[in-house]
mmCIF file of the N, C-alpha and C atoms, coordinates in Angstrom:
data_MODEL
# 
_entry.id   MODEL 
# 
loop_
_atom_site.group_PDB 
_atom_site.id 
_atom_site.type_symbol 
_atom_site.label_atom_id 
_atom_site.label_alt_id 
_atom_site.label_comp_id 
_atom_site.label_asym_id 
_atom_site.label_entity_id 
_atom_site.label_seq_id 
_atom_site.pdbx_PDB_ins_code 
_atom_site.Cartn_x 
_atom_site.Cartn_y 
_atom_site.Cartn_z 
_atom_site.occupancy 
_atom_site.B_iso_or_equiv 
_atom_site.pdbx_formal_charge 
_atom_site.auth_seq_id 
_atom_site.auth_comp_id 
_atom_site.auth_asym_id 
_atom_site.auth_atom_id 
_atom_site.pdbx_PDB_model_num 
ATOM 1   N N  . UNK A 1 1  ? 24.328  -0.908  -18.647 1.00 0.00 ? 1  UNK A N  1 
ATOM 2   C CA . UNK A 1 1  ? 23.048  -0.275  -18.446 1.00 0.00 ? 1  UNK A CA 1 
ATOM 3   C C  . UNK A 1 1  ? 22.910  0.129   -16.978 1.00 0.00 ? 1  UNK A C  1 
ATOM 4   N N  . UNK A 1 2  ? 22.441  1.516   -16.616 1.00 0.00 ? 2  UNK A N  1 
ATOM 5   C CA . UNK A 1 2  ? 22.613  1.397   -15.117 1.00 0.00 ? 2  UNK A CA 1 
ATOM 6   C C  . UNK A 1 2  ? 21.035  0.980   -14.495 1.00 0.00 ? 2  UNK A C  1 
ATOM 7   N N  . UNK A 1 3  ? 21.442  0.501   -13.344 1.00 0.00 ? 3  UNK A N  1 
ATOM 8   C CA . UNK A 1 3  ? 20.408  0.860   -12.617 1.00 0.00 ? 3  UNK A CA 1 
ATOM 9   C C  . UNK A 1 3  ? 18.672  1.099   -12.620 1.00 0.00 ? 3  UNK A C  1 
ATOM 10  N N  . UNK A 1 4  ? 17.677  0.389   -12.516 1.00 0.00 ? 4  UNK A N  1 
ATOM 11  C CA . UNK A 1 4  ? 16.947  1.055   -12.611 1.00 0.00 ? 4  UNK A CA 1 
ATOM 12  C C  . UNK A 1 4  ? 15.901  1.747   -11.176 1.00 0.00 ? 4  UNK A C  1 
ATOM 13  N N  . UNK A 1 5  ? 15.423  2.783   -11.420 1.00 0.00 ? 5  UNK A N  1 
ATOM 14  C CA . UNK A 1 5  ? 14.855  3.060   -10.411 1.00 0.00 ? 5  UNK A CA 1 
ATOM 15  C C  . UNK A 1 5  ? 13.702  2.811   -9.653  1.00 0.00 ? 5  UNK A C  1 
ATOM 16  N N  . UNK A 1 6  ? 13.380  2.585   -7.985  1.00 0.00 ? 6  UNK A N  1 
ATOM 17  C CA . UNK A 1 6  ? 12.274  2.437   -7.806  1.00 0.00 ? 6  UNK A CA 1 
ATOM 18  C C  . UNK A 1 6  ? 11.491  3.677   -7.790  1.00 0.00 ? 6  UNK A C  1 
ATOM 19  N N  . UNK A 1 7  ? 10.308  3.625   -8.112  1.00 0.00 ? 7  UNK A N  1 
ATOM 20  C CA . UNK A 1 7  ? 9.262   4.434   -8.145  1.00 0.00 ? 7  UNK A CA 1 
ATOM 21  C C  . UNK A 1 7  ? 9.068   5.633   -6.789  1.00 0.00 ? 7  UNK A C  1 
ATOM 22  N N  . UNK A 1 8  ? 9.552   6.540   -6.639  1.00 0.00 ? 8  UNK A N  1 
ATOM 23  C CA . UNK A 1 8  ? 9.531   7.281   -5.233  1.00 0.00 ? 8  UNK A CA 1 
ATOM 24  C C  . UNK A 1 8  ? 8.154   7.816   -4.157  1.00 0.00 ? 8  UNK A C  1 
ATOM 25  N N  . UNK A 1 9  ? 7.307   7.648   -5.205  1.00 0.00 ? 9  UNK A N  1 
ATOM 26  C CA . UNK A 1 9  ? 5.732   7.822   -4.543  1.00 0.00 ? 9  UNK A CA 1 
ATOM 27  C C  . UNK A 1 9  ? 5.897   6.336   -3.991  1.00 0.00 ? 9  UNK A C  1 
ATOM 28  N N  . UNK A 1 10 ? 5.697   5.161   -4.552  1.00 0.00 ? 10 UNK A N  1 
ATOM 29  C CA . UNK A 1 10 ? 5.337   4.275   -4.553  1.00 0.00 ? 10 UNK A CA 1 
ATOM 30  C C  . UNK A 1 10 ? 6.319   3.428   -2.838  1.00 0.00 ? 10 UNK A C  1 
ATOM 31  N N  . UNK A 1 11 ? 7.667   4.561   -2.438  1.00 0.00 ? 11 UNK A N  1 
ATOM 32  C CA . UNK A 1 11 ? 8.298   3.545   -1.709  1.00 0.00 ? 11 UNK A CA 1 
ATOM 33  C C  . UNK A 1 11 ? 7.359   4.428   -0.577  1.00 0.00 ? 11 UNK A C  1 
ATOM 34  N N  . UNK A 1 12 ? 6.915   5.445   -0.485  1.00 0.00 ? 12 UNK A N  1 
ATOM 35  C CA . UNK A 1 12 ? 6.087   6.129   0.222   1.00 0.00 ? 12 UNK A CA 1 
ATOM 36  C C  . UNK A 1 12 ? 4.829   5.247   0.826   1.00 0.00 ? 12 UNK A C  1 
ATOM 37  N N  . UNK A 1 13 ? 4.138   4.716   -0.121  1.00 0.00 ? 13 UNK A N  1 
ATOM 38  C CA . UNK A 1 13 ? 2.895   4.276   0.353   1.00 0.00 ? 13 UNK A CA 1 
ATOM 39  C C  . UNK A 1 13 ? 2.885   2.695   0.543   1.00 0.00 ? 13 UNK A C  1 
ATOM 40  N N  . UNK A 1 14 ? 3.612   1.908   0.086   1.00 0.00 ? 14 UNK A N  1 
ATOM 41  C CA . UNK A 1 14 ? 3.588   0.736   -0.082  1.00 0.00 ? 14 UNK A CA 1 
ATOM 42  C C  . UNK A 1 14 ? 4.887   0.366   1.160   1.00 0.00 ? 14 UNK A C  1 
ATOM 43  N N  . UNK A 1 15 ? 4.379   -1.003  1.805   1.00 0.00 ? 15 UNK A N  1 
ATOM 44  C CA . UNK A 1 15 ? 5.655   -1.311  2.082   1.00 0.00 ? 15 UNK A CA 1 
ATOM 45  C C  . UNK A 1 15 ? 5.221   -3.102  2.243   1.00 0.00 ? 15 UNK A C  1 
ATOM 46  N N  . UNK A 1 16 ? 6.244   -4.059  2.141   1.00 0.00 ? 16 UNK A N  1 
ATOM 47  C CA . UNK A 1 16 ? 5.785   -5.381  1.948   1.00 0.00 ? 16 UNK A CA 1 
ATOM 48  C C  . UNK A 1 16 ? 6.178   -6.408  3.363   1.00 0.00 ? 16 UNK A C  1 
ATOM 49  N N  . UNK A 1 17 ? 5.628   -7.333  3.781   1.00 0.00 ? 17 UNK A N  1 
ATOM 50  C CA . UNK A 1 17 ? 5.773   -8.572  4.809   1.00 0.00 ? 17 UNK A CA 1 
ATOM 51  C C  . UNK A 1 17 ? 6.808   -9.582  4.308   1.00 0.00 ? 17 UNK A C  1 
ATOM 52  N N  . UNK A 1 18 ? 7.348   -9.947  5.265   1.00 0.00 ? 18 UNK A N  1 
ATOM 53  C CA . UNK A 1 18 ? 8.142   -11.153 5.028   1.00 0.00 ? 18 UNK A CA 1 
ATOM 54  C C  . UNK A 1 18 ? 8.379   -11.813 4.135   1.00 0.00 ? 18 UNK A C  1 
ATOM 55  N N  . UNK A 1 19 ? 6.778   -12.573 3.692   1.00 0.00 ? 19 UNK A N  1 
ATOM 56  C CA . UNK A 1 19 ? 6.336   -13.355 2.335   1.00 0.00 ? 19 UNK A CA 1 
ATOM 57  C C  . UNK A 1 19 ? 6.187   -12.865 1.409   1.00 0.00 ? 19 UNK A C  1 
ATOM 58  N N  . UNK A 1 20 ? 6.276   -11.414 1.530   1.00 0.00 ? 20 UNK A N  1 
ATOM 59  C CA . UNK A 1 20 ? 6.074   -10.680 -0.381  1.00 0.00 ? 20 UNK A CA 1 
ATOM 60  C C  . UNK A 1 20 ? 5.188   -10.555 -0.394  1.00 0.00 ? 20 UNK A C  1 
ATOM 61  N N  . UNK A 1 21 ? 3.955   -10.305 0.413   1.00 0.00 ? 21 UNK A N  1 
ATOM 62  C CA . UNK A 1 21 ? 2.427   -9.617  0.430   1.00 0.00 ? 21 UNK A CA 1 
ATOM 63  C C  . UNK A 1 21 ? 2.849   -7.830  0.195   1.00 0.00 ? 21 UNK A C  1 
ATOM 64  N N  . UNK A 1 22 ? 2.109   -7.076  -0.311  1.00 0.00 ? 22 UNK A N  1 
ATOM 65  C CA . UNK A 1 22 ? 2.602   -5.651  -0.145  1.00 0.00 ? 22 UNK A CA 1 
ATOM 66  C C  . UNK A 1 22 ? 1.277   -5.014  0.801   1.00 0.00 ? 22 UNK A C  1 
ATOM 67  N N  . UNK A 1 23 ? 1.365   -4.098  1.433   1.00 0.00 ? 23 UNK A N  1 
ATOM 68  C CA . UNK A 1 23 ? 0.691   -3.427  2.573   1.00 0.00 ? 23 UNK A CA 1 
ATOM 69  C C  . UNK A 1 23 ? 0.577   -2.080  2.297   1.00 0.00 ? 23 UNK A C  1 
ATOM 70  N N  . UNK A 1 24 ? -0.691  -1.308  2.441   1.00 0.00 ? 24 UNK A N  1 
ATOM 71  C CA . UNK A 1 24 ? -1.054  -0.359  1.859   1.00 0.00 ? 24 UNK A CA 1 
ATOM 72  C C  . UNK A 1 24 ? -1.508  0.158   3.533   1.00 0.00 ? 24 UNK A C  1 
ATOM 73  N N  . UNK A 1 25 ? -1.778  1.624   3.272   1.00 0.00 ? 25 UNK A N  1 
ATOM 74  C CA . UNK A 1 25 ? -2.428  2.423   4.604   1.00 0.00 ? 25 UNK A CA 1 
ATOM 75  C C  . UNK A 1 25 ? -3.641  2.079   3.956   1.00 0.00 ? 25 UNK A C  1 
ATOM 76  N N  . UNK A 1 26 ? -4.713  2.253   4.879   1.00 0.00 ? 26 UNK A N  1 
ATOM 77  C CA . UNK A 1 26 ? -6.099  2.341   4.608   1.00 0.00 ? 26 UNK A CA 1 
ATOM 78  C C  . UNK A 1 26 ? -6.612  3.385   4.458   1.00 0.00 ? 26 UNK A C  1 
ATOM 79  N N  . UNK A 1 27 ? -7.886  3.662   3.652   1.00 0.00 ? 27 UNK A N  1 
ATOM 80  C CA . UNK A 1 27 ? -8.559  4.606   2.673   1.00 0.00 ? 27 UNK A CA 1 
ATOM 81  C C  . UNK A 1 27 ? -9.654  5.120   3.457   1.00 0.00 ? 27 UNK A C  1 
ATOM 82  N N  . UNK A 1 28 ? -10.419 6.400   3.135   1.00 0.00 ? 28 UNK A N  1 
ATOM 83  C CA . UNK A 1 28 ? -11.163 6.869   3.622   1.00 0.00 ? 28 UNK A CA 1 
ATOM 84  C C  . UNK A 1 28 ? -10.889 7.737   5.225   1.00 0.00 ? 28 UNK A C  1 
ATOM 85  N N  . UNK A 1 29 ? -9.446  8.056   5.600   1.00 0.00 ? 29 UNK A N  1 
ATOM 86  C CA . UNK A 1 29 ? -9.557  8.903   6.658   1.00 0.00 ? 29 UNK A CA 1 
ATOM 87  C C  . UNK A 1 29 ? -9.095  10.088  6.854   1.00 0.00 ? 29 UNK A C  1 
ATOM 88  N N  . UNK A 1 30 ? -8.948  11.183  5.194   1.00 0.00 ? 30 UNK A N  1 
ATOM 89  C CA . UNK A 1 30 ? -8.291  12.291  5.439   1.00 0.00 ? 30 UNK A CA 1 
ATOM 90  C C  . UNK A 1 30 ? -9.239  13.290  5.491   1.00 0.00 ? 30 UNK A C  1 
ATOM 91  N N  . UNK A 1 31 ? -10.137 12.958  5.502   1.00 0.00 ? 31 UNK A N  1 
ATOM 92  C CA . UNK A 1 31 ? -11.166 14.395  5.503   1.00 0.00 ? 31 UNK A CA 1 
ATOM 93  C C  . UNK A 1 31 ? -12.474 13.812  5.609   1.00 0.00 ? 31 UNK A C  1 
ATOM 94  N N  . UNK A 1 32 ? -13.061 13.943  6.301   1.00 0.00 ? 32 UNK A N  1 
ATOM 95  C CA . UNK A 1 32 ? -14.833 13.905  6.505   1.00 0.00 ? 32 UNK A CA 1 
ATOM 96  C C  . UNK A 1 32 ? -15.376 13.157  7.599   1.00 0.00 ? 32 UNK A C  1 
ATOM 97  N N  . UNK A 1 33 ? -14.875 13.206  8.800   1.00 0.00 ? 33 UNK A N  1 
ATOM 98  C CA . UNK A 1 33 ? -14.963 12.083  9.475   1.00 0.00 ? 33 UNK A CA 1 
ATOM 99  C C  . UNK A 1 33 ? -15.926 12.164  10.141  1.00 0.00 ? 33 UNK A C  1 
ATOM 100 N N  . UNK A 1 34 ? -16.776 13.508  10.216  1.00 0.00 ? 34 UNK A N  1 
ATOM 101 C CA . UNK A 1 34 ? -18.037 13.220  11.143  1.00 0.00 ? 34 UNK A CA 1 
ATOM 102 C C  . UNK A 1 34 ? -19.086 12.700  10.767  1.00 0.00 ? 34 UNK A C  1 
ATOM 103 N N  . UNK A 1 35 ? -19.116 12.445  9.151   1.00 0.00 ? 35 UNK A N  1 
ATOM 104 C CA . UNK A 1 35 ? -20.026 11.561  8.653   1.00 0.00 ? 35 UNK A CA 1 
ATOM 105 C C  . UNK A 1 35 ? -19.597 10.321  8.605   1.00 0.00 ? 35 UNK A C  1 
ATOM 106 N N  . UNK A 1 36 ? -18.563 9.599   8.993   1.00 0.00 ? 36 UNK A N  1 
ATOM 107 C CA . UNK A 1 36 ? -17.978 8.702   9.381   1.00 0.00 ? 36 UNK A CA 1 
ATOM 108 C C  . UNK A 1 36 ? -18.778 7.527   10.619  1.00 0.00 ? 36 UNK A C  1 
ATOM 109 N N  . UNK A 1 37 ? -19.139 6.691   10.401  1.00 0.00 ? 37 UNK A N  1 
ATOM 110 C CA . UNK A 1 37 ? -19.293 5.867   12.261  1.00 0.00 ? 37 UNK A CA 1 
ATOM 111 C C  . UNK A 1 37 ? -18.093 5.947   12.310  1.00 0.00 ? 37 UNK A C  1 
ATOM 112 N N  . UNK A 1 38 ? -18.219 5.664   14.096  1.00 0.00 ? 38 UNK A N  1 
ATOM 113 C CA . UNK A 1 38 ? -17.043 5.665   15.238  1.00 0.00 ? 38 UNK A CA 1 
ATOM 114 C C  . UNK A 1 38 ? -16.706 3.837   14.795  1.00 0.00 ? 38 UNK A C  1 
ATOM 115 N N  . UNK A 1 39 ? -17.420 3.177   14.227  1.00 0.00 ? 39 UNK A N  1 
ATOM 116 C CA . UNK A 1 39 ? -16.925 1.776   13.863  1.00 0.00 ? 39 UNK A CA 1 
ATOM 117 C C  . UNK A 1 39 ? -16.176 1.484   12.717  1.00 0.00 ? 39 UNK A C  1 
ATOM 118 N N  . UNK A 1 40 ? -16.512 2.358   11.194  1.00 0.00 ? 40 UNK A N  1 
ATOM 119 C CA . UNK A 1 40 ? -15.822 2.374   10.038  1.00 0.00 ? 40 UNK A CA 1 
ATOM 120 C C  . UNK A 1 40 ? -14.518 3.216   10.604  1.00 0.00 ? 40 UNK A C  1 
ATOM 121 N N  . UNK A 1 41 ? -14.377 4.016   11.250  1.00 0.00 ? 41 UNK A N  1 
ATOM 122 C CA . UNK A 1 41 ? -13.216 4.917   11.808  1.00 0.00 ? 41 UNK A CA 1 
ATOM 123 C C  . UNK A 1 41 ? -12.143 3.912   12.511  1.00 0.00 ? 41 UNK A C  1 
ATOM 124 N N  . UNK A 1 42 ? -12.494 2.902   13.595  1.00 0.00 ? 42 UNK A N  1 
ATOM 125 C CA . UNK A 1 42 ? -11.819 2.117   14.112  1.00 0.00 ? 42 UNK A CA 1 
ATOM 126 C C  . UNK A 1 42 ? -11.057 1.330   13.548  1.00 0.00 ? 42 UNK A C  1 
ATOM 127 N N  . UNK A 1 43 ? -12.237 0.897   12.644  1.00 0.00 ? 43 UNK A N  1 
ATOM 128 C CA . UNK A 1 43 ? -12.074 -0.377  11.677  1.00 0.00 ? 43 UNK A CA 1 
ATOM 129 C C  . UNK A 1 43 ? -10.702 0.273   10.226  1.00 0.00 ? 43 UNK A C  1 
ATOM 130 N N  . UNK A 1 44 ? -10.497 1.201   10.240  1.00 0.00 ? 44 UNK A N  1 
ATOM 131 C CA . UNK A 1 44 ? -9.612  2.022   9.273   1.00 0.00 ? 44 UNK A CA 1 
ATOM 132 C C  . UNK A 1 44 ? -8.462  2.211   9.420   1.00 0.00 ? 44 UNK A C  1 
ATOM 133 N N  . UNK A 1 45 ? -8.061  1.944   10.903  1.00 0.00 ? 45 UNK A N  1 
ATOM 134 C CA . UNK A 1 45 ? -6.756  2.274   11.139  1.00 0.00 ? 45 UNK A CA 1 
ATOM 135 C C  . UNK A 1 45 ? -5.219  1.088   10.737  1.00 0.00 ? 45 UNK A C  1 
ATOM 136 N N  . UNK A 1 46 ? -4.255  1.368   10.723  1.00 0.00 ? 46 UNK A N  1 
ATOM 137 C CA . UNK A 1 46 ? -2.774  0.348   10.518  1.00 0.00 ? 46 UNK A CA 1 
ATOM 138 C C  . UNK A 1 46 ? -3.280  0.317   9.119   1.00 0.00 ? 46 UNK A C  1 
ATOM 139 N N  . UNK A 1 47 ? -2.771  -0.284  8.413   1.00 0.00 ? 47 UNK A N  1 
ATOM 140 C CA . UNK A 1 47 ? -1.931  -1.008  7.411   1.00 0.00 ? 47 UNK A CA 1 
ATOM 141 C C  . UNK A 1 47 ? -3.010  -2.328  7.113   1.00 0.00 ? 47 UNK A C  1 
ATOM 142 N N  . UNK A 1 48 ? -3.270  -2.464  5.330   1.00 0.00 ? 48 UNK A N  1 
ATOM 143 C CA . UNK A 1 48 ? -4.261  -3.634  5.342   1.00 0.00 ? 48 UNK A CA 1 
ATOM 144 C C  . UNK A 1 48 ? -3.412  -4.383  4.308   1.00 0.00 ? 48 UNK A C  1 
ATOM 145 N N  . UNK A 1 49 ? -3.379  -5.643  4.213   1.00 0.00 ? 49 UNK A N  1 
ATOM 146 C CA . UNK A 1 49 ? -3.055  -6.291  2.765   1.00 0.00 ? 49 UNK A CA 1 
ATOM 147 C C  . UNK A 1 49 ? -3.856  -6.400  1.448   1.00 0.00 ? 49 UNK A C  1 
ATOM 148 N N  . UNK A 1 50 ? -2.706  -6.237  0.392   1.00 0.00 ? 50 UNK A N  1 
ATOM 149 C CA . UNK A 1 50 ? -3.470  -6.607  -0.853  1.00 0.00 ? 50 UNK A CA 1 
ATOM 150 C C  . UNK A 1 50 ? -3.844  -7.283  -1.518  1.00 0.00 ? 50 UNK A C  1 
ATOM 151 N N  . UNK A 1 51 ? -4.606  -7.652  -2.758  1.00 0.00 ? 51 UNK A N  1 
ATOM 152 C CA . UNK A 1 51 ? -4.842  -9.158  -3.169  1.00 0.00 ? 51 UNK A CA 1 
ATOM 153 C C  . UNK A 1 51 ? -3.573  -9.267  -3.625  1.00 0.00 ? 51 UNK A C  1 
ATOM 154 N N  . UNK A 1 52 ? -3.139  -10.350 -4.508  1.00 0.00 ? 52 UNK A N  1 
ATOM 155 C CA . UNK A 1 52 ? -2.320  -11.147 -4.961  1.00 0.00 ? 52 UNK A CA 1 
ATOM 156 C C  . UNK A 1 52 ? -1.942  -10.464 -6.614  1.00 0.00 ? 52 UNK A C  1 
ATOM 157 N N  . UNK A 1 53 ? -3.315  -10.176 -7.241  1.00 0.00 ? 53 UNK A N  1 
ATOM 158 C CA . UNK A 1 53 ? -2.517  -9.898  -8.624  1.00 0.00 ? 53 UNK A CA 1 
ATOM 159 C C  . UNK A 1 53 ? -2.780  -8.296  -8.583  1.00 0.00 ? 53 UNK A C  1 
ATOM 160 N N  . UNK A 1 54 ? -2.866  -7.205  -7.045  1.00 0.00 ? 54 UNK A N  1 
ATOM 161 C CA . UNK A 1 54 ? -2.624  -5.663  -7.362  1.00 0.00 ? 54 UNK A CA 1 
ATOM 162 C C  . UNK A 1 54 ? -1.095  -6.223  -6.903  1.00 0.00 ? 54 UNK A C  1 
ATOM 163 N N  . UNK A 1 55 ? -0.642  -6.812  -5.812  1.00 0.00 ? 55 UNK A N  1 
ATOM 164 C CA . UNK A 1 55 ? 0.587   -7.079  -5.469  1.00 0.00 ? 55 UNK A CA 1 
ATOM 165 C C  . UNK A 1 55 ? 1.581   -7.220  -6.104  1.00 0.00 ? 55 UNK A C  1 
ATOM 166 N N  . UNK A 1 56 ? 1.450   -8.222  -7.240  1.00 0.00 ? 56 UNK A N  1 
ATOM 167 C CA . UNK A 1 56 ? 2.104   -8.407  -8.264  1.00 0.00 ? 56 UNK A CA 1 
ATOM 168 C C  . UNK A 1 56 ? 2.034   -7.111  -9.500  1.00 0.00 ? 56 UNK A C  1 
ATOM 169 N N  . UNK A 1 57 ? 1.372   -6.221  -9.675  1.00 0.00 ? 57 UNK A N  1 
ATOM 170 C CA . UNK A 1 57 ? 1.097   -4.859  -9.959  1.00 0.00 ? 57 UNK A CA 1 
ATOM 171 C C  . UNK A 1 57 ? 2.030   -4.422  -9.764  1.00 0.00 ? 57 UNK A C  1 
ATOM 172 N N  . UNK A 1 58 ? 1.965   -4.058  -8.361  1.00 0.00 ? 58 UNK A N  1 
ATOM 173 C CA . UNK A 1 58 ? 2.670   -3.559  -8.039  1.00 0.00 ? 58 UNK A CA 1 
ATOM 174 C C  . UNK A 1 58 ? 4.612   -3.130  -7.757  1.00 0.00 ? 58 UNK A C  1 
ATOM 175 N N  . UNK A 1 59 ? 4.622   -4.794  -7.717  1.00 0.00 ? 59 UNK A N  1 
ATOM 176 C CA . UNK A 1 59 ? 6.147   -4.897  -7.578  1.00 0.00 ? 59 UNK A CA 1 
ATOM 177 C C  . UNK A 1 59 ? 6.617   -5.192  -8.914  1.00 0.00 ? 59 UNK A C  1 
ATOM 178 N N  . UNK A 1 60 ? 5.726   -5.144  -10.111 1.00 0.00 ? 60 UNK A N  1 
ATOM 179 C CA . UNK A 1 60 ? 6.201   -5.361  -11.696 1.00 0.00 ? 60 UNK A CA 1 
ATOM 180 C C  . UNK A 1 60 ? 6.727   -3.603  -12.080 1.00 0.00 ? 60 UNK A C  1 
ATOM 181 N N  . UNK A 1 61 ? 5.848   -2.942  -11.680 1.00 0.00 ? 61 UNK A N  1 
ATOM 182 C CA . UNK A 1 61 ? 5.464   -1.317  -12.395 1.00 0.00 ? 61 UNK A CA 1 
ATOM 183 C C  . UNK A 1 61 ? 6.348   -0.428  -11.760 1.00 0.00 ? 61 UNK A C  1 
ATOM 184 N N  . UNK A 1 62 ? 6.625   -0.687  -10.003 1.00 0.00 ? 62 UNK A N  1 
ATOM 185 C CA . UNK A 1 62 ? 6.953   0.194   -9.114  1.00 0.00 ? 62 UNK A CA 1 
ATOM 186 C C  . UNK A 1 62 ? 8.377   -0.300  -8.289  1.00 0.00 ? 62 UNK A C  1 
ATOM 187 N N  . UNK A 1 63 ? 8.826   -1.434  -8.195  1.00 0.00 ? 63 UNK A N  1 
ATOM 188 C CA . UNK A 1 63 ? 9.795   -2.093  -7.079  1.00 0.00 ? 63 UNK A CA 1 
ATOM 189 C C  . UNK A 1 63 ? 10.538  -2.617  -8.185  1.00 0.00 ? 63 UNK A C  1 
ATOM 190 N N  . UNK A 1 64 ? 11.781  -2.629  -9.147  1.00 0.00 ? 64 UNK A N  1 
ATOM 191 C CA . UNK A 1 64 ? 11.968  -3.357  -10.042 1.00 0.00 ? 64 UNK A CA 1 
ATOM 192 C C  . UNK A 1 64 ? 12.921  -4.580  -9.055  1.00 0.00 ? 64 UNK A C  1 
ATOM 193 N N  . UNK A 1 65 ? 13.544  -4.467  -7.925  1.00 0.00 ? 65 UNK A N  1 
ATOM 194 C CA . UNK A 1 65 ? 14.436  -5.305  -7.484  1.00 0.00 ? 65 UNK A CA 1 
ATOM 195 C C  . UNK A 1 65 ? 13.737  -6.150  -5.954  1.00 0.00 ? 65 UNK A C  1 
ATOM 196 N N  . UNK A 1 66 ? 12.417  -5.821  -5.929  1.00 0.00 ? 66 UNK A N  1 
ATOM 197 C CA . UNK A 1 66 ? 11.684  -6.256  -5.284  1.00 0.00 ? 66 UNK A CA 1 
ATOM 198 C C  . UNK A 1 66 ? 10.769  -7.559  -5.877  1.00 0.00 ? 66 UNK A C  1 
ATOM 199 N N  . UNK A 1 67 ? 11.687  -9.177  -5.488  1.00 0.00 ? 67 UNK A N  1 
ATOM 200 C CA . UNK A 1 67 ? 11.041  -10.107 -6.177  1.00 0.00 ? 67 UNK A CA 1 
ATOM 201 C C  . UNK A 1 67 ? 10.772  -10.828 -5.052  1.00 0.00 ? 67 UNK A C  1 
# 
């Protein structure tokens, strides 16, 4: 059986820590920012972690060799 593949959107947006947490960019900053505070804007930037069972979501649906 060959191979199976990882998900190619998914190696895009996701990437995981040491411990197997997976890490997402944060939401809300491609368009509209002047209705934005200068504090939700700050507060938006890097990379946030996910809970525990999108994580596991995630590396079931999208990462098959990612355990």
């Amino acid at each position: 059986m060959p191979k199976m593949k990882t998900k190619s959107g998914a190696k895009k947006r996701f990437r995981f820590t040491a411990t197997g947490k997976a890490k997402h960019g944060v939401v809300g900053k491609r368009h509209g920012m002047s209705k934005r505070s200068n504090r939700f804007l700050r507060q938006q930037t890097g990379m946030s972690v996910m809970s525990d069972p999108d994580t596991r979501i995630i590396k079931r649906n999208f990462f098959p060799y990612e355990r």
